[in-house]
C-alpha positions as CSV (number, residue, x, y, z in Angstrom):
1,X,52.0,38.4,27.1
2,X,55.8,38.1,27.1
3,X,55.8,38.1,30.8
4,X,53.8,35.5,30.9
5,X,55.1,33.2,28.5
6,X,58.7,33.8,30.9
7,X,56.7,33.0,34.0
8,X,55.3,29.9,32.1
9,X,58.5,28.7,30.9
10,X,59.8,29.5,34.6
11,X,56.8,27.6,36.3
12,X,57.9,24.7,33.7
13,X,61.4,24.5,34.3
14,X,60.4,24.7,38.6
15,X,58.1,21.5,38.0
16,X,60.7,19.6,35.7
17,X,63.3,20.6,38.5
18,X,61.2,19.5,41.5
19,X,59.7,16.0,39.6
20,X,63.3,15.0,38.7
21,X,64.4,15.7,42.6
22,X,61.8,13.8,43.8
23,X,62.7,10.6,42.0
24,X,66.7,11.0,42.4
25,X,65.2,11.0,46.2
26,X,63.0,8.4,45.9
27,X,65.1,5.8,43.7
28,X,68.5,6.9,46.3
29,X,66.6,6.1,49.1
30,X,65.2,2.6,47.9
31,X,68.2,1.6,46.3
32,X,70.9,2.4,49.7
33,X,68.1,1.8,52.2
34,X,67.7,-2.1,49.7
35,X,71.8,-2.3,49.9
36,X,71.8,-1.3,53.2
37,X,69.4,-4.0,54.5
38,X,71.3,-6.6,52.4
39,X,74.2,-5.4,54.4
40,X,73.3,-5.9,57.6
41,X,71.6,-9.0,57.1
42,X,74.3,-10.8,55.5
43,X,76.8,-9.3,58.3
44,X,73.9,-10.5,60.9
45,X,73.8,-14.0,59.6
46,X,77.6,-14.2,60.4
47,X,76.5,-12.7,63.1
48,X,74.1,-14.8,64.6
49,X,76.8,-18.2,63.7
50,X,79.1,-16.7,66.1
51,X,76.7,-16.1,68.8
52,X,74.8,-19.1,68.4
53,X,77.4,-21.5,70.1
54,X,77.3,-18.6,73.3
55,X,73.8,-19.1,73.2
56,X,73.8,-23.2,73.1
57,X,76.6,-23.3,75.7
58,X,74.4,-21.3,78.0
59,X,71.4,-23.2,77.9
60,X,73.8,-26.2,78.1
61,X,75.2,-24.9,81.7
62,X,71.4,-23.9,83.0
63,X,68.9,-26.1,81.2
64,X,67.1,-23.0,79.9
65,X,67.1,-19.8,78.8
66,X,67.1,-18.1,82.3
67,X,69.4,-15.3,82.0
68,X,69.5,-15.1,78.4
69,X,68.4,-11.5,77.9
70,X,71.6,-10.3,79.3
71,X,73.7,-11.9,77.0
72,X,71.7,-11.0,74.1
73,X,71.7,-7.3,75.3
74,X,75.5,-7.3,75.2
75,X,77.2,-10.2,73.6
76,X,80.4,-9.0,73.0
77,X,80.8,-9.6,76.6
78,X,80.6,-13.1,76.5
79,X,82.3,-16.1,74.4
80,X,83.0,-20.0,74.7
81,X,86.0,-21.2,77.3
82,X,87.9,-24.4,77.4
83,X,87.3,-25.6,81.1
84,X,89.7,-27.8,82.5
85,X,89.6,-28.9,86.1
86,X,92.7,-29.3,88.6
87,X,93.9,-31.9,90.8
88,X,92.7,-29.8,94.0
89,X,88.8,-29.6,92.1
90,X,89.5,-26.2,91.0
91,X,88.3,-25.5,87.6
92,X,90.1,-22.7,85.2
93,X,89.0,-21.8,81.6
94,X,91.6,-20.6,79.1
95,X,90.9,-17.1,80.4
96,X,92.7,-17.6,83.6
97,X,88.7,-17.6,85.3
98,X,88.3,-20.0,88.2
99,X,85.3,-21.4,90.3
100,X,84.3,-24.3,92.1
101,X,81.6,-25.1,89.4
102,X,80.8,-24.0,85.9
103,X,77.9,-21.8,86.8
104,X,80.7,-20.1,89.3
105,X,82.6,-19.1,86.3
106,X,79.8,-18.6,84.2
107,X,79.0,-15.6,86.1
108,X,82.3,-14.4,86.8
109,X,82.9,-14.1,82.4
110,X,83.6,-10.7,81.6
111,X,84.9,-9.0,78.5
112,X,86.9,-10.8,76.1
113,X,88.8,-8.8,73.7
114,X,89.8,-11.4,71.7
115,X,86.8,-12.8,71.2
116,X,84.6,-10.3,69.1
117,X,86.2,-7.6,66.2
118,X,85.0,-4.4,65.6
119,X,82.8,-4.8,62.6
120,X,81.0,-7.4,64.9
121,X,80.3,-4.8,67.2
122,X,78.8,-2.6,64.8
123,X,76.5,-5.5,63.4
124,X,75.5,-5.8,66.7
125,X,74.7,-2.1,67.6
126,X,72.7,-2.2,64.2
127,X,70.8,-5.5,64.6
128,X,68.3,-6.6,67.0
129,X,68.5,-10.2,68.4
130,X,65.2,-12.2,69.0
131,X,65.9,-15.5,70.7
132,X,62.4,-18.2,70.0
133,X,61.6,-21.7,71.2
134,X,61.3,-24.4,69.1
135,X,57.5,-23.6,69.3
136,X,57.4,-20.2,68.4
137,X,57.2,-18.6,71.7
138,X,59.5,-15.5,71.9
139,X,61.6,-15.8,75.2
140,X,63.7,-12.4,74.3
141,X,64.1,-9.9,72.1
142,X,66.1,-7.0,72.0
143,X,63.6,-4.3,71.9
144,X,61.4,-5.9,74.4
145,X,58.0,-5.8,71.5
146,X,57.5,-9.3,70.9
147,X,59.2,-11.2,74.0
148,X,56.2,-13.6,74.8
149,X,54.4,-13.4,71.5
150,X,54.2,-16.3,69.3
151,X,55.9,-15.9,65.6
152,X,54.6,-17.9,62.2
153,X,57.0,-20.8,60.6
154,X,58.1,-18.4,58.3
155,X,59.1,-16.0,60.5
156,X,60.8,-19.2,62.5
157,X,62.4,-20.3,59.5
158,X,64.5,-17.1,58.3
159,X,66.8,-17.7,61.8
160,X,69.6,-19.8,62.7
161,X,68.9,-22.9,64.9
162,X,70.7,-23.3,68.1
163,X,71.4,-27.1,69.1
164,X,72.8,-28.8,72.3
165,X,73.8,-32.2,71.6
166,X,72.2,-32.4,68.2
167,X,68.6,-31.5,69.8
168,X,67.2,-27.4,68.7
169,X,66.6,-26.1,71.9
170,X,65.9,-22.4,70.1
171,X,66.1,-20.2,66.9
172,X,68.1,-16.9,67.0
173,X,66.5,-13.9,64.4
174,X,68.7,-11.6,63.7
175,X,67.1,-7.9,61.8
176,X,67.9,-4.6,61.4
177,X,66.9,-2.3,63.9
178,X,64.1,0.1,62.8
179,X,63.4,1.9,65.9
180,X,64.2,5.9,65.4
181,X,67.7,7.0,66.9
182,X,69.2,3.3,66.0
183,X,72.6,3.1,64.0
184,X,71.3,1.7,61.0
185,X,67.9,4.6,60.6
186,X,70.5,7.1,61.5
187,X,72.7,6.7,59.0
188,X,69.9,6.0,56.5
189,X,68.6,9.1,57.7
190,X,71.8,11.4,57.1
191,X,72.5,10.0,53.5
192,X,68.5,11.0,53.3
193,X,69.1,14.7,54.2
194,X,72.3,14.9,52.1
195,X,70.4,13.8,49.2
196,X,67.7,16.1,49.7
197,X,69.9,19.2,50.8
198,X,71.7,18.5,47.3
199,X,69.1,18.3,45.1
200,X,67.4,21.4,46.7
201,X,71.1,23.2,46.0
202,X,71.5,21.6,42.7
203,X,67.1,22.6,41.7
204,X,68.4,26.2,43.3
205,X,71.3,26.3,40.7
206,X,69.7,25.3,37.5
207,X,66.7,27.6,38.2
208,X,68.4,30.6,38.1
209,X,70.8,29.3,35.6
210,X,67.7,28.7,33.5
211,X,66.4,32.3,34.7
212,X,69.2,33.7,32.9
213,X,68.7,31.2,29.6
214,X,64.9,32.6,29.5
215,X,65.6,35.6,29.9
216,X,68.2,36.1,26.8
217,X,65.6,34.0,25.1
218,X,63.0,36.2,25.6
219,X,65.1,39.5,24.8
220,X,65.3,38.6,21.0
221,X,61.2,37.9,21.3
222,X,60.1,41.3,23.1
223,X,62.5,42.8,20.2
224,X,60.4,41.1,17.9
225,X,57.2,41.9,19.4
226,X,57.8,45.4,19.3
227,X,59.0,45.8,15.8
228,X,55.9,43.2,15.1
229,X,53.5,46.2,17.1
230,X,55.5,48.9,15.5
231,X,54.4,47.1,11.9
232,X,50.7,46.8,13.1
233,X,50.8,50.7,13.2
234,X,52.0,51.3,10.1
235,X,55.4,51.7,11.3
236,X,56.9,50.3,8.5
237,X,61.0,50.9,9.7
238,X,60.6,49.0,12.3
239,X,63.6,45.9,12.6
240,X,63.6,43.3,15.0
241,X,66.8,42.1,17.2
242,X,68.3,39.3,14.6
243,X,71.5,38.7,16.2
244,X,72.8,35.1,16.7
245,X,72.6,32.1,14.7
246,X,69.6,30.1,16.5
247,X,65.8,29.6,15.8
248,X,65.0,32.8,17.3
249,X,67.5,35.2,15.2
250,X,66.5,32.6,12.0
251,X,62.7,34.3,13.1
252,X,63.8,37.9,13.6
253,X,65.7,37.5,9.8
254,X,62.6,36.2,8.4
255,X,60.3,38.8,9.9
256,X,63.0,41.9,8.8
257,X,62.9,40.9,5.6
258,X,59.3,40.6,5.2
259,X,58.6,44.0,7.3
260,X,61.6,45.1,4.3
261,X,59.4,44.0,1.8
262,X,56.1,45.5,3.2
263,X,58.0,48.8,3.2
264,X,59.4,48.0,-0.5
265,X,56.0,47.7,-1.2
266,X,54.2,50.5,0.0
267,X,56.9,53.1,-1.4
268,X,55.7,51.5,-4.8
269,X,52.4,51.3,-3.9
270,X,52.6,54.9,-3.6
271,X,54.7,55.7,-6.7
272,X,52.0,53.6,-8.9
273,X,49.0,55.4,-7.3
274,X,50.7,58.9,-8.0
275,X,52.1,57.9,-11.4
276,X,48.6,56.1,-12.9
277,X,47.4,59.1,-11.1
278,X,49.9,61.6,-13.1
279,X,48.7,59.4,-16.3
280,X,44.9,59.2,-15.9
281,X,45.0,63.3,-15.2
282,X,47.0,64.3,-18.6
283,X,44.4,63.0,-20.9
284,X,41.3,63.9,-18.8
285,X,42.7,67.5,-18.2
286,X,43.0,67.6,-22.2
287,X,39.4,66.7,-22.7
288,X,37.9,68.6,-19.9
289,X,40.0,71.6,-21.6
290,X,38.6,71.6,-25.0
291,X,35.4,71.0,-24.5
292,X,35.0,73.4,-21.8
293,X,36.6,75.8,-24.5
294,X,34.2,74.6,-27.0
295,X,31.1,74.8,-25.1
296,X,32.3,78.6,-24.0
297,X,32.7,78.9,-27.9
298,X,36.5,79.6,-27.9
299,X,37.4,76.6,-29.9
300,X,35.3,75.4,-33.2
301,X,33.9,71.7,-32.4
302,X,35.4,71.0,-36.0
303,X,36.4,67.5,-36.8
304,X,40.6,68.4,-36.3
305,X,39.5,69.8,-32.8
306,X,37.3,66.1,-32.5
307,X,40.2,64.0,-33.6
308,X,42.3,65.3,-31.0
309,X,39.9,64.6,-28.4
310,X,39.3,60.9,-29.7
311,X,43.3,60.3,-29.7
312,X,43.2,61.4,-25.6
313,X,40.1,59.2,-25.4
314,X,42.3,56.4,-27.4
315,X,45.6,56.9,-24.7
316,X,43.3,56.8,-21.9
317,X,41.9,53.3,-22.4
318,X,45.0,52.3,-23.2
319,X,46.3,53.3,-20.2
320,X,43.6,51.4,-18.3
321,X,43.6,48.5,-20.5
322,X,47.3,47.8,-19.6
323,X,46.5,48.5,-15.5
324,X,43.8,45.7,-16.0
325,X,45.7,43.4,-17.8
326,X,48.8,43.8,-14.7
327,X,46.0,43.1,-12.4
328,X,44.5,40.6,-14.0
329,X,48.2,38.9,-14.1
330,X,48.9,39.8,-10.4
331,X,46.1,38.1,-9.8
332,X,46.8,34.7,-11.3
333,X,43.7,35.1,-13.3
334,X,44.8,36.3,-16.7
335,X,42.9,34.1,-19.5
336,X,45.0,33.2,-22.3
337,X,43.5,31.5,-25.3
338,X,46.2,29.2,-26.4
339,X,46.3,27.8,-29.8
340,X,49.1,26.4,-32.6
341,X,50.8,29.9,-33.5
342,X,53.6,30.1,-36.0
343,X,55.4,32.6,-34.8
344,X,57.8,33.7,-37.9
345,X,54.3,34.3,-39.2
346,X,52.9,36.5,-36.4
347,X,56.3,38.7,-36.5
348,X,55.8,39.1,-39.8
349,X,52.0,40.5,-39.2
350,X,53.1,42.9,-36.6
351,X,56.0,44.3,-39.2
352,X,53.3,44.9,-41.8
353,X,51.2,46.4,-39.7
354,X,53.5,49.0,-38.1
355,X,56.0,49.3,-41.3
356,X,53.8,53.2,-42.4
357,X,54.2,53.8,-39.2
358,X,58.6,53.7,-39.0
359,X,58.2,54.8,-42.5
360,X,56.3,58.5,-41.3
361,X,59.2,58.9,-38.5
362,X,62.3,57.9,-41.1
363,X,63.0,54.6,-39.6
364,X,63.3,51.0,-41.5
365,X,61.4,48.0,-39.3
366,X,62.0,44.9,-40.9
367,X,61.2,40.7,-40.2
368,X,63.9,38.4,-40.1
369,X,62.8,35.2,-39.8
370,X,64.3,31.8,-39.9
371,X,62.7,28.9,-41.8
372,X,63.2,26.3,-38.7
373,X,61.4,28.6,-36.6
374,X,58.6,26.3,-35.0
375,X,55.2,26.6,-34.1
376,X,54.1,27.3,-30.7
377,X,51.3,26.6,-28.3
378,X,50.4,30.4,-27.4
379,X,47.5,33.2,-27.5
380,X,48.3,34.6,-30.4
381,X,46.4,38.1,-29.7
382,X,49.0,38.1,-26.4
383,X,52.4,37.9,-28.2
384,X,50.8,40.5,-31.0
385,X,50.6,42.9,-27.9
386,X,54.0,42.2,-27.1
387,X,55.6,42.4,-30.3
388,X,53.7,45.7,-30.9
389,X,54.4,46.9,-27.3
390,X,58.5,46.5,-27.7
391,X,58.1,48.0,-31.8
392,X,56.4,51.1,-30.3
393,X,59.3,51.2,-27.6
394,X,61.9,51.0,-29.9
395,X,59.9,53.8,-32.4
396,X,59.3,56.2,-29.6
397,X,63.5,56.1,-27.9
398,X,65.2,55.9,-31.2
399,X,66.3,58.6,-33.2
400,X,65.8,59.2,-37.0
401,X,67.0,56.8,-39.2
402,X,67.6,54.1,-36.8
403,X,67.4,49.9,-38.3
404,X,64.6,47.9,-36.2
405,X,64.3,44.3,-37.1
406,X,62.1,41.7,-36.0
407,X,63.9,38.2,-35.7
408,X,62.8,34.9,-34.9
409,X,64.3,31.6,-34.7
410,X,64.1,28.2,-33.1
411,X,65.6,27.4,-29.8
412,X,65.9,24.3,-27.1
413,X,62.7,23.7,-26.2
414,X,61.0,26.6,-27.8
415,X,61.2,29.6,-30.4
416,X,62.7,32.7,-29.5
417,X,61.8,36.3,-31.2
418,X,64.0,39.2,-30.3
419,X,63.3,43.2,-31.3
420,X,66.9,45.1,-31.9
421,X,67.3,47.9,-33.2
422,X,71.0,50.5,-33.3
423,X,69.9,53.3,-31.5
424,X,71.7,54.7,-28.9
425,X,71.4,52.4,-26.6
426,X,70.0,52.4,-22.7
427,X,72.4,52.9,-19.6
428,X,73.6,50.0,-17.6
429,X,72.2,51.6,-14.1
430,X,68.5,51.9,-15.8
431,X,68.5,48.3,-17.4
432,X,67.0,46.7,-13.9
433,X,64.3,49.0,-13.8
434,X,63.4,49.0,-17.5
435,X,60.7,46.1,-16.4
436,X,59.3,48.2,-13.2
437,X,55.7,50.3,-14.1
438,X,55.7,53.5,-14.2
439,X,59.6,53.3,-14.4
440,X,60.7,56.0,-17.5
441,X,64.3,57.4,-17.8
442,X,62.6,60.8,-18.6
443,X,61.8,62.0,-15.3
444,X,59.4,65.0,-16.1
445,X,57.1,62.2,-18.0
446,X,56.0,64.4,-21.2
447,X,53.8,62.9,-23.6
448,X,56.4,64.0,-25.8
449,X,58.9,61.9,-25.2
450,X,57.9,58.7,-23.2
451,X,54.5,56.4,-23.0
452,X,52.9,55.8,-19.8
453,X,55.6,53.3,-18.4
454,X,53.7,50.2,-18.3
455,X,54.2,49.2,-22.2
456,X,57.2,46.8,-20.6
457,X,55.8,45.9,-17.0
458,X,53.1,44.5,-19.4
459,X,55.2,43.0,-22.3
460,X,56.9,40.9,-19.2
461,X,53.8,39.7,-17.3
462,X,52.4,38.5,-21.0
463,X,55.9,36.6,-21.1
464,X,55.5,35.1,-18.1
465,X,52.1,34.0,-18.3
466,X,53.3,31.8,-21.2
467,X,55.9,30.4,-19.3
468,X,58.5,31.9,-20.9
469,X,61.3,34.7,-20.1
470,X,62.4,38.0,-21.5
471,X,65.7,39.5,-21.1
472,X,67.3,42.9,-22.5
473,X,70.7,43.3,-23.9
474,X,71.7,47.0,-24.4
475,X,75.2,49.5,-24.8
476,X,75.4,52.9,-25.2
477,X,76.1,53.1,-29.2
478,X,75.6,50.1,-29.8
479,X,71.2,49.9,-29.7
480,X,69.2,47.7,-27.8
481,X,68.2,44.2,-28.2
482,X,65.1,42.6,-26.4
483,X,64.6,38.8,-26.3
484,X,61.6,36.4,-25.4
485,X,61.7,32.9,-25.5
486,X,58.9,30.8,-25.3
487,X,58.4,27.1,-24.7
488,X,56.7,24.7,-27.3
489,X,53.4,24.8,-25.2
């Protein structure tokens, strides 16, 4: 596919090349073979003033156009003479040419150098001379097409009259020669070729300059391609090429850190599966265990041996109770059934409620609440699980005789309620991970001294479906201090 999008981009840049050439062509050759034509017209009509006076001076001397052709053929041999005659009947012109009679010297005229420039030369050799009677009948031209023919008026009236003695005995056309091998299609011709020549070097150039650009285009996108195959096969290390600053590197940065993010995901993926694997397995292989041993009679089904199994039962759904409610919040689809809360109230319910329980482990939980605190738009059965899921935390880590208090308070735009307590504290590597499931400092995950690792992950999703945001504060020796703040509603 990447070859062909090259060959496509190729094929693309050939047509723009060749379209462009063809008008550069096409507009150079109307515009110089216009100018040109303007050229040698204007240079003809001067032309055709000079020679008319030749013209009328020989119809003058022979009463018509007899002989004509020849001086239209080459007119640079010919030009007007003073002609004096001498005492002895002899006359002489101002060219030293003598006769007995004006036709005598009429056909001894030869070149006069004086008479006609160069640039009148080359009008001539460009320019074809078409000599017409008042009546439109052709008597000479040039090219020998139209001698005979009869022209139109307007073909009569773009030449230059040629009087004798005030009366038009013709009309003199002067145009451009068009006949192949004449000056003027020559040269037309040769600035033709150049143009062409050049723009066939110049489409030669840019194509394989553009070769070059698609190809170092197209590099970065096979890179791309690859890692993006590599990815579809569950490669998940696979980078693409993201060198450069353009649209294309932008692309292979976006893609490397998505295929980053895949692979981020999948390593936890995995470490969720094997922990809620790890989790599910402890309180199952508990069950299975006693009352395999009970029904093989080697434990009594008593009501101590009953209680344990109903606790195991109890840790279990909780442990699927908290995956639920993390999917359910994943999911965008976690119900919350807000209503007016007061929260100094609520943290003083969850206090009660748990106070026998700090008391059996040697601990003091107290509420400290403030009288401003306000009331709250919120589910109040959420923030319970919250507040009880950060007391637990706090019971379970800290030593005996460690000071937990509940605190609330009001805040810009909301309440706040923190849990602190003076333990010992949590490292400053483990505080970014504190939030993450399964995540426990303890890494041989005994029942003895750790929960499951989701009572946080699901503390923060709660948070966060109210809009709100927790944070931790923490120092080794100096406890730990959790904080939520949640908006008015």
């Amino acid at each position: 596919m990447l070859q062909s999008l090259w060959i496509k981009l190729l094929g693309l840049f050939l047509l723009i090349i060749l379209v462009s050439n063809v008008v550069v062509v096409l507009v150079v050759n109307r515009t110089m073979s216009g100018n040109f034509e303007l050229y040698v017209t204007q240079a003809g009509r001067q032309w055709a003033e000079q020679l008319a006076p030749i013209l009328a001076e020989s119809y003058a001397r022979n009463g018509s156009w007899q002989g004509v052709e020849t001086i239209l053929r080459s007119p640079e041999r010919y030009g007007a003479a003073n002609v004096v005659t001498r005492e002895d009947g002899m006359m002489m012109d101002d060219r030293g040419m003598m006769g007995t009679s004006e036709s005598d010297m009429w056909r001894g005229w030869g070149w006069w150098p004086g008479r006609i420039d160069m640039a009148d030369l080359w009008t001539a050799s460009v320019n074809r001379l078409i000599l017409v009677e008042p009546d439109g009948v052709v008597v000479a031209d040039t090219s020998g097409h139209l001698t005979g023919s009869q022209l139109m008026a307007d073909d009569l009236a773009r030449g230059l009259p040629v009087t004798v003695n005030g009366r038009t005995v013709g009309v003199l056309i002067v145009t451009p020669v068009d006949e192949p091998g004449a000056p003027a299609g020559n040269l037309l011709s040769a600035v033709n070729r150049s143009v062409l020549w050049a723009s066939v070097a110049a489409g030669i150039v840019a194509l394989v300059m553009g070769s070059v650009l698609f190809l170092q285009v197209m590099r970065p996108l096979r890179s791309l391609s690859n890692a993006a195959r590599g990815l579809s096969t569950g490669d998940l290390s696979r980078r693409a090429d993201d060198r450069g600053q353009d649209e294309v590197a932008q692309v292979a940065r976006t893609f490397n850190d998505m295929a980053s993010s895949l692979q981020r995901y999948e390593s936890e993926r995995r470490q969720v599966f094997a922990a809620i694997a790890h989790e599910l397995r402890t309180p199952l292989s508990v069950i299975q265990g006693n009352l395999e041993a009970m029904l093989d009679g080697i434990l009594p089904a008593d009501a101590e041996e009953l209680a344990l199994l109903h606790q195991e039962t109890r840790l279990l759904n909780r442990l699927i109770e908290d995956l639920r409610t993390l999917s359910l919040a994943d999911a965008g689809q976690l119900n919350l059934r807000k209503e007016p809360v007061r929260l100094d109230a609520l943290a003083v319910q969850v206090v009660d409620r748990l106070r026998l329980h700090a008391e059996e482990k040697e601990m003091s939980l107290t509420a400290d609440v403030a009288d401003d605190t306000p009331t709250i738009l919120a589910d109040s059965e959420r923030l319970t699980q919250v507040l009880t899921n950060l007391v637990h935390n706090a019971l379970r880590y800290t030593p005996v005789g460690t000071r937990i208090v509940v605190a609330t308070r009001s805040a810009p735009g909301g309440a706040e309620v923190s849990v602190s307590d003076d333990g010992p504290g949590i490292p400053s590597e483990s505080l970014s991970k504190l939030f993450d499931r399964f995540w426990r400092a303890e890494k041989s995950r005994s029942r003895a001294t750790g929960g499951s690792g989701l009572g946080l992950a699901v503390v923060k999703q709660l948070v966060e479906a109210h809009d709100g945001r927790i944070s931790v504060h923490s120092a080794l020796g100096q406890g730990t201090r959790f904080t939520i703040f949640l908006p008015f509603g």
